[in-house]
N, C-alpha and C positions, 0 to 999 in steps of 0.2 A: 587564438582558437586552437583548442588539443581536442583530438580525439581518446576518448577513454573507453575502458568497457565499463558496463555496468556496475562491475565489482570492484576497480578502483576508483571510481567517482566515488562511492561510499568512504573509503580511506578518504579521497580528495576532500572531500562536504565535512568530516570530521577532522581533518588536519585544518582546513582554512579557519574551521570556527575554534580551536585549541590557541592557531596561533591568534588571533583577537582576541580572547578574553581566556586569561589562563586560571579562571573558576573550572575550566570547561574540562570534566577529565574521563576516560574510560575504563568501564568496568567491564569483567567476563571471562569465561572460559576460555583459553586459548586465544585472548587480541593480543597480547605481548610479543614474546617469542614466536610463536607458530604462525603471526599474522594473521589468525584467524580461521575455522577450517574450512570458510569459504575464501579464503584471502582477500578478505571486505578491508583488514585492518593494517597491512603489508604497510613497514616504514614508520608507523607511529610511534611506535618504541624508541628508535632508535632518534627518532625528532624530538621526541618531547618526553621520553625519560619514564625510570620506571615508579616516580609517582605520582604520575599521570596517566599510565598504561598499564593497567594494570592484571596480572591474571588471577584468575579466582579458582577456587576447587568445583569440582563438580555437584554444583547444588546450586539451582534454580531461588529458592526460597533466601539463602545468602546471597547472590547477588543483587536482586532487586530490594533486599534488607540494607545491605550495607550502601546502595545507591541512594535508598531514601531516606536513609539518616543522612547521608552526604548532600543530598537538596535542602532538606530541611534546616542544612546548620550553616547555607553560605554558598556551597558547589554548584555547576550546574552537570552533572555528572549525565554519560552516555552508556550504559547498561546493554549488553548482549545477552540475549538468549537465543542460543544457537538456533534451533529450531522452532520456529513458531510453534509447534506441538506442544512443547514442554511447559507451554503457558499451563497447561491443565494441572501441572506439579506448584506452580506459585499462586496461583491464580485470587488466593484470597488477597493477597497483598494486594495485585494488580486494581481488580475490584472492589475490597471491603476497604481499603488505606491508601493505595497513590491516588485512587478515584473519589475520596470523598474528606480527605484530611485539610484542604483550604476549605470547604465549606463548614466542616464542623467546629473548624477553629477562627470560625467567622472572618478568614480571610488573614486571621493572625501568620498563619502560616503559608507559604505557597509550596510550592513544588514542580520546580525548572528541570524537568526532567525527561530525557528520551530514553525509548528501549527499543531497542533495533533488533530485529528477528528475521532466519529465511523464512518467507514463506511459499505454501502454493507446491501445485503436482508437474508432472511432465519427466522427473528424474530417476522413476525405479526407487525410489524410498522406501515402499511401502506405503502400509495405512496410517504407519505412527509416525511417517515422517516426513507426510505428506499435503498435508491438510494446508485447507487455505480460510485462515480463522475471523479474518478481520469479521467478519459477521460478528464472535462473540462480543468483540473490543467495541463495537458502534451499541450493540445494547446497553451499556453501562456508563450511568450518568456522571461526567468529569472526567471522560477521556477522549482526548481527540484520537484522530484515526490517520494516517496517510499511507497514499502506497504508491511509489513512483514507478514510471514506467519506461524512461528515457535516463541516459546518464548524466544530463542536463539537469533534471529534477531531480535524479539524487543528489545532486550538491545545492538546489536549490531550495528544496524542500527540507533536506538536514537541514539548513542554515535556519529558516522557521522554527524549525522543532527546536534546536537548542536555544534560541531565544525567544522562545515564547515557557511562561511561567507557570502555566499547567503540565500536569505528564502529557508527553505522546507518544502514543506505540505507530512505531517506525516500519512499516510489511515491505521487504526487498524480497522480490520474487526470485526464488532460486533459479529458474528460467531462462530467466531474463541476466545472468553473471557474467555470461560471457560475449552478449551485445554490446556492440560498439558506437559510439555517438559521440558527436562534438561539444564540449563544455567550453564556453567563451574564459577566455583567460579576465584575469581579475575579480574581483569577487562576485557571486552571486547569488543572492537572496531570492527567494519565491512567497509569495503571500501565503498560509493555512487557509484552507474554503473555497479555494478557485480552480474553476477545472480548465479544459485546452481543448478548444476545440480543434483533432489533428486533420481531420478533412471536410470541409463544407460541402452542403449535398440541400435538394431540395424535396426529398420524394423520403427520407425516410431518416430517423433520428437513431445513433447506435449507440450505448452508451457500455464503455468498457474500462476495466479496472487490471494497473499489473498485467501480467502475460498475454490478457486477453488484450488488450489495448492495438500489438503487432496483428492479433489475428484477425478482428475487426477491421481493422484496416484493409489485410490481405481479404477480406473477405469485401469488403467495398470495392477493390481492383476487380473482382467479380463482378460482381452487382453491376458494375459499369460496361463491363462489358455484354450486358444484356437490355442494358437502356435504364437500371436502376442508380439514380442518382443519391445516393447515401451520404450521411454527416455522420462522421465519429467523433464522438466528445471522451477524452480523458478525463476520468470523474478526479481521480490523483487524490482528494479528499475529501472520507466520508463522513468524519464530524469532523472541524464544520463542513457541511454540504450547499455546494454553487448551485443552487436551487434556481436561483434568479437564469444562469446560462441554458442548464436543463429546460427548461418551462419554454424561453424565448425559441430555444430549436425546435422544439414539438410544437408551436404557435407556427412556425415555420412550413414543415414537414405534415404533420396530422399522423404521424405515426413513429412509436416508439418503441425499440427493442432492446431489452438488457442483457448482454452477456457477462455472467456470471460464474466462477469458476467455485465457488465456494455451494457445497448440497444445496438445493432449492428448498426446503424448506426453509423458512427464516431467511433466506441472502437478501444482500444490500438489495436489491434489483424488487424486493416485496415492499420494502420502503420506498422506495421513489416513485413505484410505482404508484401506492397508495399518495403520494404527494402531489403526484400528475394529474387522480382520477379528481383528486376531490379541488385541484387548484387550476389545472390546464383543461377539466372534461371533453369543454364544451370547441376548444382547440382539435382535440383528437376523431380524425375518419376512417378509427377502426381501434380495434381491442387492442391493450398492451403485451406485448408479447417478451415472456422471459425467456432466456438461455439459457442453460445451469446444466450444472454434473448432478447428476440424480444424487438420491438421499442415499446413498451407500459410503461404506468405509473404501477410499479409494484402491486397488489392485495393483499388484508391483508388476505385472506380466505385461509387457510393453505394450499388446497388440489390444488388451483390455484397460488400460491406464488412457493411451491413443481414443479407445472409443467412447470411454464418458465422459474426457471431459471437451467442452466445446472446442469446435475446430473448425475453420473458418468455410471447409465446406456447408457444415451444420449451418453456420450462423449465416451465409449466405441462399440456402435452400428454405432456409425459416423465412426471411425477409422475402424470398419472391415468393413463397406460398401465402403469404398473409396478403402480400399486397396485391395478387391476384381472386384472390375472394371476396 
């Protein structure tokens, strides 16, 4: 058992699946040399050489090009885009071609592919460098979604994504790079679709994604200390979605609460819910209640970035006001 941070378990989960199957290769702006400008890629280079490692020019639309000729012709190629933002600059590809090219070629074709991105607020970015997008990636049909939240599931959930035969976009919360966690030695594989339940609870269902996942948590160390027994589920992935988990804890609790760190309009958390009302209803003894950073472009000014997006006093004052009513 080694303890990692966040951000070398990423390098870890990509180095383990490189050295198994050497289809397996990396694309992107600065993974080579610079190990990346999260240092997600630190050591790859020098392990497995520079035609397997490889760095690209600045341009968004070239790398996920030259990624997806490389799946389609034999690779299982790992693709960087720096900041989840920048998906707005490739985006046709993502969604009009890695997302629909097995299906049009009735399967003739697949596409073993991951794209690994930072995502998510809390670092003074700004508004272009801040976003937390997986919302768009879950609308569009043929792409799976994940987003770990533990350094444990970054190398377990890599290991999924590169062997599984559809694209998947890969969300590593910037956040979360420099949290520390234990990752069991020798290999380790995570299933796509299944989420974690991180604490059992009888009074009330929290369901959180990425950064919010610590906060829910720290927000149930609250809760408990006021007589609120809370369950956090790590949703970890949102296509496919552990539906079956979600439903069984709100049959549980009778009450559901989503934190969401992505605008509230459209977030994952309108989905699930809409899958709870119309599949758990008759489970639930009170309204569902969302979390989310308001519909705004996020703010770089610390003390305004701090207040919209959810924080675990928020999500702890939400849960005892609802279940007080």
């Amino acid at each position: 058992m080694a303890e990692l941070t966040y951000r070398a378990a990423v390098a870890h989960g990509i180095a383990q699946e490189m050295a198994r199957d050497e289809r397996v290769v990396l694309v992107g702006e600065d993974v080579a040399g610079a190990g990346g400008v999260f240092k997600t890629t630190v050591g790859l280079l020098d392990r497995f050489g520079p035609n397997r490692v490889i760095d690209t020019p600045i341009a968004e639309q070239a790398i996920l090009g030259a990624a997806m000729g490389a799946a389609m012709t034999g690779l299982r190629p790992v693709a960087e885009i720096m900041f989840s933002d920048f998906f707005a600059v490739c985006w046709d590809l993502v969604a009009n071609e890695m997302a629909k090219t097995r299906y049009m070629t009735d399967g003739q074709v697949s596409l073993p592919l991951v794209v690994k991105t930072g995502n998510g607020g809390g670092l003074r970015f700004g508004a272009q460098h801040s976003q937390s997008v997986e919302n768009w990636a879950m609308a569009v049909p043929g792409l799976k979604v994940v987003t770990p939240s533990t350094p444990r599931d970054v190398v377990g959930l890599m290991a999924a994504a590169v062997r599984c035969d559809d694209p998947v976009l890969f969300f590593e919360h910037k956040g979360l790079y420099a949290m520390k966690g234990e990752v069991p030695d020798g290999e380790v594989v995570d299933e796509l679709g299944t989420a974690v339940v991180r604490r059992t609870g009888a009074d009330a269902t929290i369901l959180a994604l990425g950064l919010m996942v610590p906060r829910a948590l720290a927000a149930a160390d609250e809760l408990a200390a006021r007589g609120i027994d809370a369950e956090v589920i790590d949703v970890r992935s949102l296509v496919p979605l552990d539906t079956r988990t979600i439903l069984a804890s709100v049959a549980k609790t009778g009450h559901l609460f989503t934190v969401e760190e992505n605008p509230r309009l459209l977030g994952w958390g309108a989905e699930i819910a809409s899958i709870v009302a119309d599949e758990g209803f008759w489970t639930l003894d009170g309204p569902i209640q969302r979390i989310t950073t308001p519909h705004i472009p996020l703010p770089a000014a610390d003390s305004l970035e701090d207040l919209v997006l959810p924080s675990a006093d928020r999500i702890a004052a939400t849960v005892e006001k609802s279940l007080q009513t």
